[in-house]
Every structure is written in structure tokens, then in C-alpha cells.
N, C-alpha and C positions, 0 to 999 in steps of 0.2 A: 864718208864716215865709216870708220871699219868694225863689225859687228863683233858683240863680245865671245869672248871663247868659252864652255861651256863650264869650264870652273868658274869664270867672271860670275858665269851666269847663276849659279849654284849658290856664289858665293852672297849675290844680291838678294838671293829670297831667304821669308821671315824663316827664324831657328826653328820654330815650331812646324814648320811644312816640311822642314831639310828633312824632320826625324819620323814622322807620321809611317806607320807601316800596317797591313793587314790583319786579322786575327788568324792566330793556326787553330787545324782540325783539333790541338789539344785542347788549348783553350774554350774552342766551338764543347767537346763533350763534357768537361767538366763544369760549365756554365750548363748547360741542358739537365746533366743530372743534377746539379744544384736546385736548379726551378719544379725540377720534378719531384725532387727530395719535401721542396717547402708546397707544391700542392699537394702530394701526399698527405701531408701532417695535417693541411686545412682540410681536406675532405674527411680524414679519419673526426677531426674534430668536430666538424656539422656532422656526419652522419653519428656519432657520438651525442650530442647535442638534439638530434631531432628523435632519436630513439628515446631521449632520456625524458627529452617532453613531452611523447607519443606517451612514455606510461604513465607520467604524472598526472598526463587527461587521464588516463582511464582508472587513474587509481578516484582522481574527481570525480568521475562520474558514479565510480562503486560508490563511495560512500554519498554522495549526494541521495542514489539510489535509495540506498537504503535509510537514510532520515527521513528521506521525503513518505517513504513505507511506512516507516514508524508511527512518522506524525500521521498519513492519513486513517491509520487504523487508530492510534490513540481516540481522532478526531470522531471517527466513528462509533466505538464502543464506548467513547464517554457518554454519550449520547440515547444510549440503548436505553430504552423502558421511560421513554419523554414520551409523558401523553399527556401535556398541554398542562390543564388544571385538575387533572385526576388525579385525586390525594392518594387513593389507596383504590388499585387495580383490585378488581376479584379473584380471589384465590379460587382457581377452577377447580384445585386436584390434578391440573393435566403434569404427569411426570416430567413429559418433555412439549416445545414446544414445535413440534411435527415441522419442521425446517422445509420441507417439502410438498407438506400440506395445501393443499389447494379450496377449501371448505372454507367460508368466512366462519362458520359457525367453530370451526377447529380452532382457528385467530382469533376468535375471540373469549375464547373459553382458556387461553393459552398467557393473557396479556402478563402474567405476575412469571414468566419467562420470557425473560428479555435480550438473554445470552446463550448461547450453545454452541460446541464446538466438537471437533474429533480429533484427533494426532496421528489418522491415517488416510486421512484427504478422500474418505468415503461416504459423504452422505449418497446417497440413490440418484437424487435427481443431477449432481455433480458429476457427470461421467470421466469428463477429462482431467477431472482433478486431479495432482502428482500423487504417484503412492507413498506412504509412511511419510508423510508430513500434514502441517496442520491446518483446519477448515473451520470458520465461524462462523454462525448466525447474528445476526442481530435484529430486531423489529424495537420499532419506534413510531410515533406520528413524526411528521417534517416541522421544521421550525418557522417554513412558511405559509403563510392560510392561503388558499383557495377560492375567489371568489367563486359565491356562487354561479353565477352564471359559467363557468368556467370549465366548471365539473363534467369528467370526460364521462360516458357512459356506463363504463364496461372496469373501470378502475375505483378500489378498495379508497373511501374515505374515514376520517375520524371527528369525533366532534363530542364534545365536553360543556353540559349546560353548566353554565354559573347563575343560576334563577333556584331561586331557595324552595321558591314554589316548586317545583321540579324535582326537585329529591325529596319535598315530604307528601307532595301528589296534594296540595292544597292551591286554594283554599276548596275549592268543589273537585270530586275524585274525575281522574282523567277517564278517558274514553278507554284508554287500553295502557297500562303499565307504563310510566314515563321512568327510561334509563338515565343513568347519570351520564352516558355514554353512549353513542353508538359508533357502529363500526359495519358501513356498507355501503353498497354501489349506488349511484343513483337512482338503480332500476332496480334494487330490492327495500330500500326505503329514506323517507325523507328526512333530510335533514334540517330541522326545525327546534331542534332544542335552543334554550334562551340567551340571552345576556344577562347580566348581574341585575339588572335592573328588572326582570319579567314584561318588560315590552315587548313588542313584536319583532324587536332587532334580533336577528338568531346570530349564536356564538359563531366564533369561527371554526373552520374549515380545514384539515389540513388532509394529506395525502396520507397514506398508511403505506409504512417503509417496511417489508422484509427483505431482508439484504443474505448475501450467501460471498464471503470473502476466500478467494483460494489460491493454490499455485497450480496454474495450465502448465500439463504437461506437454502439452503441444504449442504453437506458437503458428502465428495466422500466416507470414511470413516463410513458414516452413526452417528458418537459420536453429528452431532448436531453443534457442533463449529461456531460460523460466522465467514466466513472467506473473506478475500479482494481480489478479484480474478482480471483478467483482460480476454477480448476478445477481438481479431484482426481478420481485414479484410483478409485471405488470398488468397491461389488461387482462380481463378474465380468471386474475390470479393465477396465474402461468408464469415460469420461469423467463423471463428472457435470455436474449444471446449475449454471452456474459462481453464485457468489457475490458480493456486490457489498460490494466492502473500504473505498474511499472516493471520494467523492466529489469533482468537482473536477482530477480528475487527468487532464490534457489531452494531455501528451506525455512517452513515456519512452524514454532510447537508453540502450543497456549497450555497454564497450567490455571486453575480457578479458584480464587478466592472464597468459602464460602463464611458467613455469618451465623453461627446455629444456636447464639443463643440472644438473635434480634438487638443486639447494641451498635450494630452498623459497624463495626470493623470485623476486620479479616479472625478467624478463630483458626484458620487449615486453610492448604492447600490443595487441590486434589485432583490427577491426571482424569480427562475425559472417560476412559474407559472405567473408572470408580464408580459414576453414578450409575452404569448400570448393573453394577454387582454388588453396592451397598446401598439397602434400600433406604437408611436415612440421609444419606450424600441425595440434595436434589435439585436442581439446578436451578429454583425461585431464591433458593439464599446465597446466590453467586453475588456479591458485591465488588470484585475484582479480578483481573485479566493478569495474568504474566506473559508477554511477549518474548521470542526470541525468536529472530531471523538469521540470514544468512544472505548478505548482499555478493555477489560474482560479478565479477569484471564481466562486461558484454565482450570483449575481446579478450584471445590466449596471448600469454605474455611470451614472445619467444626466449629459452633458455630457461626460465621460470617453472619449477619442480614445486607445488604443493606436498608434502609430506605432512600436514598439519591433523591431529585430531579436534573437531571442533565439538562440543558438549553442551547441548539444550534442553535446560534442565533437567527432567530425569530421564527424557529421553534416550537411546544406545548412544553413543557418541557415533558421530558421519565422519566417516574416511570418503575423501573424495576419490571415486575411480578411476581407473588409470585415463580412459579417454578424456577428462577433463582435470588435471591436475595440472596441465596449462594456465590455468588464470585463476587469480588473487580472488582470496576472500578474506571478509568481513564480518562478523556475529556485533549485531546492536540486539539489546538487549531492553527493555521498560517494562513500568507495573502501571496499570490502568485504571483509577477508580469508576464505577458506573454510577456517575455522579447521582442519577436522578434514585433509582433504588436506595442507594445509601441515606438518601434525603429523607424521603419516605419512613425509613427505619429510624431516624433519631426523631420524628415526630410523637 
């Protein structure tokens, strides 16, 4: 049988194989730059895309920041000057109430001051506080009772008789002055005043809150951050090692409500540094808080230029310095009533 000749053979196989040929080196670089072309544009577009959600968190977390600041100070100074069932605190006379005072007898001579503040982050015992910005007091009883048995030794309690006997010293006169109130350690005296009923059941108990709210210029971390801290009076009456509340929180001014002619609303305004220059401005007819804050990105926004002036109340207006004009800011702003003082006043 005679084998076919190489066009036979050519001619046998399918059309599609006849024609099949290689890729040239030109085709090879313009397919290459094409693929390179279209990864380009997806990488320009995720890293586009991750930056843009990188600031969105951080723009979230500024103002998350700063509400959550709001509300806890709102939550706080509405709070100031709760002392249980104490109709009407004693007007001591005390101008101010010694924010750093460590004396029960100071604290208690003090209770119809229930708010104080500064706009230059200076009280004494505050050393780290930030400068030219703003610093609060508050004292209150807690809203939760303390069993007796509970009661630490060396830590400020409160306690408010509801025993009628008791505030008229009847029906036969006590051993020694029965207060409507007291206000002390376990180990300077008892706690025994009554229930509503003059049984043996003694009222409750609560803890005695002086608080001291500010912005640490320092930060425990060393990163620098402002952060919103708080200090409390503890045992022994001594200041504790303040706390760190949030983060972010760059500047604060308070302006104060005062009441001067006892109708329970606001009559004036009046910056911290007033009361001690006008001697009818005084901090027991404070019924209200003006906040305003300044919440900062915990992170610099790259490319991002603050040029902004930002204005708290009558405070100078804050130009952010040139080292941190990197990162976005925020001013939240609220008015605070003290709920329980205002109460007090429309009785």
C-alpha cells in the first residue's frame, strides 16, 4: 500500500489545525500591558476605597466620641445636688464648695453647692489637667443605698432621716442634736437616723460622690491623645487616680446658669471666672450648665488641613496648631438642667 504524499496528508487533517499558529512577541506585550493597565485601575480603586473607609471609621468614632462625652457629663451634672430625701440642703454661707477640700466638715457645710467649675483646667489638686480649658465639680449622694453592713471604713457616707420624730427632736428630747442629715465615715459616726415610720429600721445609705471631671493633658499610653477623664473623692477623702472616660476629647468650656431671683429658671449666664469677681454671682444659685466640647479624630487624616476657627462660647476662639491640624474636628454643644436644685426651688 503506498503512503500518502505530504499534501495528501495536509490535505486530510481538520481546517482548523491546517490554520492554528503561535502568538508573536507583539501580541505577547500588548496583552501584558493591557492586564497591567486593568490591575492598575483595580488597585488604584481598592486602595481608593480603603482609604475612604479608613476615614469614615474615624470620622465614626469622632463623633461617636464626642456624644458619648456629652451624654456622660449631661448624665452627671443632672444629677448634682441629689441628696436622697433632703428637701432643702443648709445654706452654709460657704462661697464655694472647696472642690479639693478634704475636711467632712468643709462637705458638709458646702452641700447647697453642688456645681463648680473653671475654663482654665486649674483647680490645685488637678495637676495634669489641660490648660485654658474647662474643669467641673460635682457632689451628690449615689442613687444606690449601701447596706449596712457593707460600709467601708474609711469612705464618706450619706443618710437622710424620714422619721418626723427626728426633725422635731420629739416626743422626749434626744441625747444630743438629732440632724436631718448626716454626712460621715463609719468611724466618725453612726448611722442611725430613721424610716418614715420611726422604727428601728434606719433609712438608707448611700455613698457621698465628689467628682472632679477634666481633660488629661497627658495620656497613660504616652500617644498624646486628649482624653476626658474623671477623679473621685475616695477613701480617707483623698483624691483618687483619675480615670480615663474618653478618648478624643480635646477641649471643654462650661458657662452657668444662675437663678437670682429663686423662680427656678435661668435669669444669666455667667463665665467661671465671674464668681470670683462679683460678689453677688454665687455658685449655690447655679441651676444650669452650658457645655461645649471639641471631639478630635484619634487619628491625622493624611492630606487633611484644619484651617477652621472653632468658638465656645465666650471663650477666645481655638485655632488648632500647626502640629495637629492633621485631624478632623467636631464642637457638640448642650445645656444641662440640675435637675434636683431646680426641684428644690419651685417648692
Amino acid at each position: 500500500m503506498a503512503m500518502p504524499t505530504r499534501k495528501q496528508a495536509s490535505q486530510s487533517l481538520p481546517h482548523f489545525a491546517a490554520h492554528q499558529r503561535g502568538v508573536s512577541l507583539v501580541e505577547l506585550m500588548i496583552s501584558m500591558t493591557l492586564g497591567l493597565l486593568v490591575i492598575g485601575a483595580m488597585t488604584t480603586i481598592f486602595l481608593n476605597n480603603s482609604q475612604s473607609r479608613r476615614e469614615l471609621d474615624k470620622s465614626a468614632q469622632q463623633l461617636e466620641n464626642g456624644r458619648y462625652a456629652i451624654q456622660m457629663l449631661r448624665d452627671e451634672i443632672s444629677l448634682a445636688g441629689y441628696f436622697d430625701a433632703l428637701s432643702s440642703p443648709p445654706a452654709g454661707g460657704a462661697v464655694t464648695a472647696s472642690p479639693c477640700s478634704t475636711d467632712l466638715a468643709e462637705w458638709s457645710a458646702s452641700l447647697d453647692v453642688v456645681v463648680e467649675g473653671m475654663n482654665d483646667g486649674k483647680f490645685p489638686c488637678i495637676g495634669s489637667a489641660k490648660p485654658d480649658t474647662g474643669t467641673v465639680f460635682v457632689q451628690r449622694a449615689a442613687t444606690a443605698e449601701t447596706p449596712a453592713p457593707g460600709l467601708a471604713a474609711n469612705v464618706a457616707y450619706f443618710q437622710v432621716s424620714l422619721c418626723g420624730e427626728d426633725y422635731a427632736g420629739t416626743p422626749a428630747p434626744p441625747p444630743s442634736p438629732v440632724a436631718q442629715f448626716r454626712l460621715a465615715t463609719p468611724a466618725t459616726g453612726a448611722f442611725s437616723l430613721r424610716q418614715i415610720d420611726c422604727a428601728a429600721a434606719i433609712a438608707p445609705i448611700r455613698r457621698y460622690i465628689r467628682r472632679i471631671f477634666f481633660i488629661d493633658s497627658n495620656n497613660v499610653a504616652g500617644d498624646g491623645i486628649p482624653t476626658l477623664k474623671r477623679a473621685d473623692f475616695g477613701a480617707n477623702q483623698t483624691l483618687s487616680a483619675p480615670v480615663a472616660l474618653v478618648e478624643g476629647i480635646e477641649h471643654l468650656h462650661f458657662e452657668y446658669a444662675l437663678d437670682t431671683n429663686g423662680d427656678a429658671t435661668p435669669d444669666e449666664f455667667r463665665e467661671p471666672d465671674e464668681f470670683a469677681t462679683a460678689p453677688a454671682v454665687k455658685w449655690s444659685d447655679v441651676v444650669g450648665v452650658r457645655v461645649w466640647l471639641i471631639a478630635r479624630a484619634i487619628e491625622s487624616s493624611p492630606g487633611y488641613v484644619d484651617e477652621k476657627t472653632y468658638q465656645l462660647g465666650g471663650k477666645d476662639p481655638f485655632v488648632p496648631e500647626d502640629s495637629v491640624k492633621r485631624f478632623k474636628r467636631h464642637v457638640f454643644n448642650t445645656y444641662i438642667e440640675l435637675t434636683h436644685p431646680t426641684g428644690r426651688r419651685t417648692k
